[in-house]
C-alpha positions as CSV (number, residue, x, y, z in Angstrom):
1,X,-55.4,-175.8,-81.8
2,X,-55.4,-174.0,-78.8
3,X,-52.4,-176.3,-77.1
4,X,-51.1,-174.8,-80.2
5,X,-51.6,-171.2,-79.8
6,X,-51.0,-171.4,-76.6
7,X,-47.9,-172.7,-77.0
8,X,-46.8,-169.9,-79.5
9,X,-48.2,-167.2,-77.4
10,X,-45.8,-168.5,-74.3
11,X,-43.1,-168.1,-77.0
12,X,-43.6,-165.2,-78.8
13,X,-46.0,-162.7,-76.6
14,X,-49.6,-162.1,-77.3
15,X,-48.8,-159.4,-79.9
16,X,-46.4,-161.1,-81.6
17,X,-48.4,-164.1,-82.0
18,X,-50.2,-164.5,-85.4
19,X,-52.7,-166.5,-86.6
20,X,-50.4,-168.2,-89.3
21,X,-48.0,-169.1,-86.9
22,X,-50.9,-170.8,-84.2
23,X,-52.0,-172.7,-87.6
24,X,-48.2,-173.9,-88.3
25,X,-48.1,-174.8,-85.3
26,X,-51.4,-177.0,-84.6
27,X,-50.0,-178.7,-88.3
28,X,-53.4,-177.1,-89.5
29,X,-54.1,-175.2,-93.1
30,X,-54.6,-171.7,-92.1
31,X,-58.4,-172.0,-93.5
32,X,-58.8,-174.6,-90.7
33,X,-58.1,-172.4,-88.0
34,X,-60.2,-169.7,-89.1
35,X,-63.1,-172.1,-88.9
36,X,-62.9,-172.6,-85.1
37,X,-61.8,-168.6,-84.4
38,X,-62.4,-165.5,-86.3
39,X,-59.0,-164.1,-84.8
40,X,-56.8,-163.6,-82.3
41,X,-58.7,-161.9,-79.4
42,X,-61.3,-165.2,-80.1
43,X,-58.3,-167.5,-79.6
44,X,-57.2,-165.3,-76.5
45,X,-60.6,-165.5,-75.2
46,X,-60.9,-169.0,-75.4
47,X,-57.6,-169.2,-73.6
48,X,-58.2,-167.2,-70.8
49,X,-61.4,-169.3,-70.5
50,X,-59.8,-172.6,-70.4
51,X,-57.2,-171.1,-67.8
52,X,-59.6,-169.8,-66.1
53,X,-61.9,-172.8,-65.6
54,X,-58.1,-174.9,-64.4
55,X,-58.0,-171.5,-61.4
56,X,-61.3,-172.0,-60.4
57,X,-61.1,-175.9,-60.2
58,X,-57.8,-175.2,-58.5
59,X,-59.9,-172.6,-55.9
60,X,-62.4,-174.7,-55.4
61,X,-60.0,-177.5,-53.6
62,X,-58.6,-174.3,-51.4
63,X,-62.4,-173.9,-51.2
64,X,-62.7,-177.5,-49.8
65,X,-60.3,-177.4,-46.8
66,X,-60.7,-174.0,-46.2
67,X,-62.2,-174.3,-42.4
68,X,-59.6,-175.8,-41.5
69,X,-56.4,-173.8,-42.1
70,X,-55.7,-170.9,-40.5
71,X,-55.6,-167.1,-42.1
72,X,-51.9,-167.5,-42.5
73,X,-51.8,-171.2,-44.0
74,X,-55.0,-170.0,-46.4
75,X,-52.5,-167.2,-47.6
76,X,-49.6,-169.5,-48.5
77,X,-51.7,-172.2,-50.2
78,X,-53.4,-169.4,-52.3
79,X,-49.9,-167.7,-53.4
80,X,-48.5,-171.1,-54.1
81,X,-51.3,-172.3,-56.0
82,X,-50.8,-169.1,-58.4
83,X,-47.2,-169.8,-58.8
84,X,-48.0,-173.5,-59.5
85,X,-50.8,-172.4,-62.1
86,X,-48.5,-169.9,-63.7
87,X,-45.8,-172.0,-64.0
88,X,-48.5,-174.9,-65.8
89,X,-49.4,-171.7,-68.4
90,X,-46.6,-170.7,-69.6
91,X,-49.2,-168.1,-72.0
92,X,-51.0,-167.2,-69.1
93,X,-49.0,-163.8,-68.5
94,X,-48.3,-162.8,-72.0
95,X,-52.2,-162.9,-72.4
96,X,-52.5,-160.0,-69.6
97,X,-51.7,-157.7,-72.7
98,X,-54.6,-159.2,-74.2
99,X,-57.3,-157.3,-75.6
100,X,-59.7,-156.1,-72.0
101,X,-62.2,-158.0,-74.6
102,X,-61.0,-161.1,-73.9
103,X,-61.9,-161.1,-70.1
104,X,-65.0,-162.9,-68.7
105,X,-66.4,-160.7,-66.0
106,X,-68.4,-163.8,-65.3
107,X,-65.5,-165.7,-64.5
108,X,-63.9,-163.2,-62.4
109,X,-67.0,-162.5,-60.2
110,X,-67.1,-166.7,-59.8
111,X,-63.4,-166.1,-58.9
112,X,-64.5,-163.7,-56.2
113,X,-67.1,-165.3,-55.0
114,X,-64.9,-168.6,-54.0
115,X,-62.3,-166.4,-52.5
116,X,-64.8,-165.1,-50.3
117,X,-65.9,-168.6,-49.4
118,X,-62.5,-169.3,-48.4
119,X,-61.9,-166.1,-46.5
120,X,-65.4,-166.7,-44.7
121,X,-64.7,-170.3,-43.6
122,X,-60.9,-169.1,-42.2
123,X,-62.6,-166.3,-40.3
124,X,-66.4,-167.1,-39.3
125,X,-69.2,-164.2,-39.0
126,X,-66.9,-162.5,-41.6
127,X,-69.9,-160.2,-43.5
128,X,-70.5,-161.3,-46.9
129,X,-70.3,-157.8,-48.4
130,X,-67.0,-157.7,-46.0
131,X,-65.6,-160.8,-47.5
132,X,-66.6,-160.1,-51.4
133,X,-64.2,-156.7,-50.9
134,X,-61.3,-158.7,-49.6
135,X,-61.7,-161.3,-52.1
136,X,-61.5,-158.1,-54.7
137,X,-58.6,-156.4,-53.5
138,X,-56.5,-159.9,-52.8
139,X,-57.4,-160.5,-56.4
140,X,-55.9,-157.8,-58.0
141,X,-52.9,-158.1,-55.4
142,X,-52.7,-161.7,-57.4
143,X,-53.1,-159.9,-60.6
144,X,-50.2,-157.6,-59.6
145,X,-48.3,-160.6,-58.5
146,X,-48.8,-162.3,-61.6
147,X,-47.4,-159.7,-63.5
148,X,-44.2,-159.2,-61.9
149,X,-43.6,-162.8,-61.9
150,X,-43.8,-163.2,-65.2
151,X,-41.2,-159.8,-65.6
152,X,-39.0,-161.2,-63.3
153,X,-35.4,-163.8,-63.5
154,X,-36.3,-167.2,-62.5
155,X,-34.1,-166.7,-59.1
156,X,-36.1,-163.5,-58.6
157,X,-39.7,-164.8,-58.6
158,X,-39.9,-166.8,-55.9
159,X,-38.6,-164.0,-53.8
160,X,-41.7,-162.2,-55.5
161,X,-44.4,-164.4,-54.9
162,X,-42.8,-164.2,-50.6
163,X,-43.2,-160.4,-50.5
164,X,-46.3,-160.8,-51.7
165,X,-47.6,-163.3,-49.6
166,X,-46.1,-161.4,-46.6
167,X,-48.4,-157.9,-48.1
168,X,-51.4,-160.0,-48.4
169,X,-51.5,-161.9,-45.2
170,X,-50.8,-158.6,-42.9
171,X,-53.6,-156.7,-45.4
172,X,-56.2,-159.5,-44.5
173,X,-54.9,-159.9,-41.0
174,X,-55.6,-156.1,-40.5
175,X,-59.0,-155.9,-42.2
176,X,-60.1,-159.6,-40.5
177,X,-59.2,-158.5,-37.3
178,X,-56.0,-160.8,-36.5
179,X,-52.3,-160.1,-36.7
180,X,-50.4,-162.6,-38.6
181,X,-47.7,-164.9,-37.3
């Protein structure tokens, strides 16, 4: 069901999507759906869960080579990572009009916390407290990123997704304490 309502989201928007059309879709009686989710924000949450659990796992192999890439090679992995993930949820951005409800701050402080893993192992001695900032601000950079990507043409978005990996790596260049390439 949610392959389903994800699948109508992607098509329709988060607003537009209803809970008749999730259950036509799925090939489910309407009564069925309502069993697993009381309504729309529960399907959006459990959406933005499951996407959000694929992001981490897809952070956590960043995560894994981390030591050994340089600031500018962290940057580019991250950015193209997002796009790749974006492009794999097609739902993903119309759920950013989701209900604020349907976030997991849990989630996004785990999503912190490994970006400031990465950041640390790229740039050694890097203060924690230092490092959970960065990881904040480059997230909502993402978030920003994310948006516009999902406004823009197809021949626009890659364009996009290079001006912001060009804002990001000179902002974490200038607060780590190197200048990028």
């Amino acid at each position: 069901m949610l392959d389903a309502a994800a699948a109508v989201i992607a098509a329709t928007g988060y607003e537009a999507a209803t809970m008749c059309a999730i259950a036509d879709r799925a090939g489910a009686p309407i009564g069925s759906l309502y069993q697993f989710f009381r309504n729309k924000t529960a399907i959006a949450h459990a959406l933005r869960t499951k996407f959000g659990s694929d992001y981490e796992g897809r952070l956590i192999a960043i995560e894994g080579e981390a030591s050994g890439l340089s600031l500018e090679r962290l940057v580019a992995r991250l950015l193209s990572m997002t796009v790749r993930f974006v492009e794999d949820h097609p739902a993903f951005i119309p759920l950013l009009d989701a209900p604020p409800s349907t976030r997991s701050p849990s989630l996004r402080s785990t999503l912190r916390m490994r970006l400031a893993r990465c950041l640390s192992a790229v740039r050694p001695g890097l203060r924690e407290k230092k490092a959970m900032r960065l990881a904040t601000v480059t997230l909502q950079m993402i978030k920003g990123l994310n948006q516009l990507y999902g406004e823009a043409s197809v021949t626009e978005r890659r364009r996009i997704a290079e001006e912001y990996k060009v804002a990001i790596s000179f902002y974490l260049a200038a607060q780590m304490g190197k200048s990028p390439k």
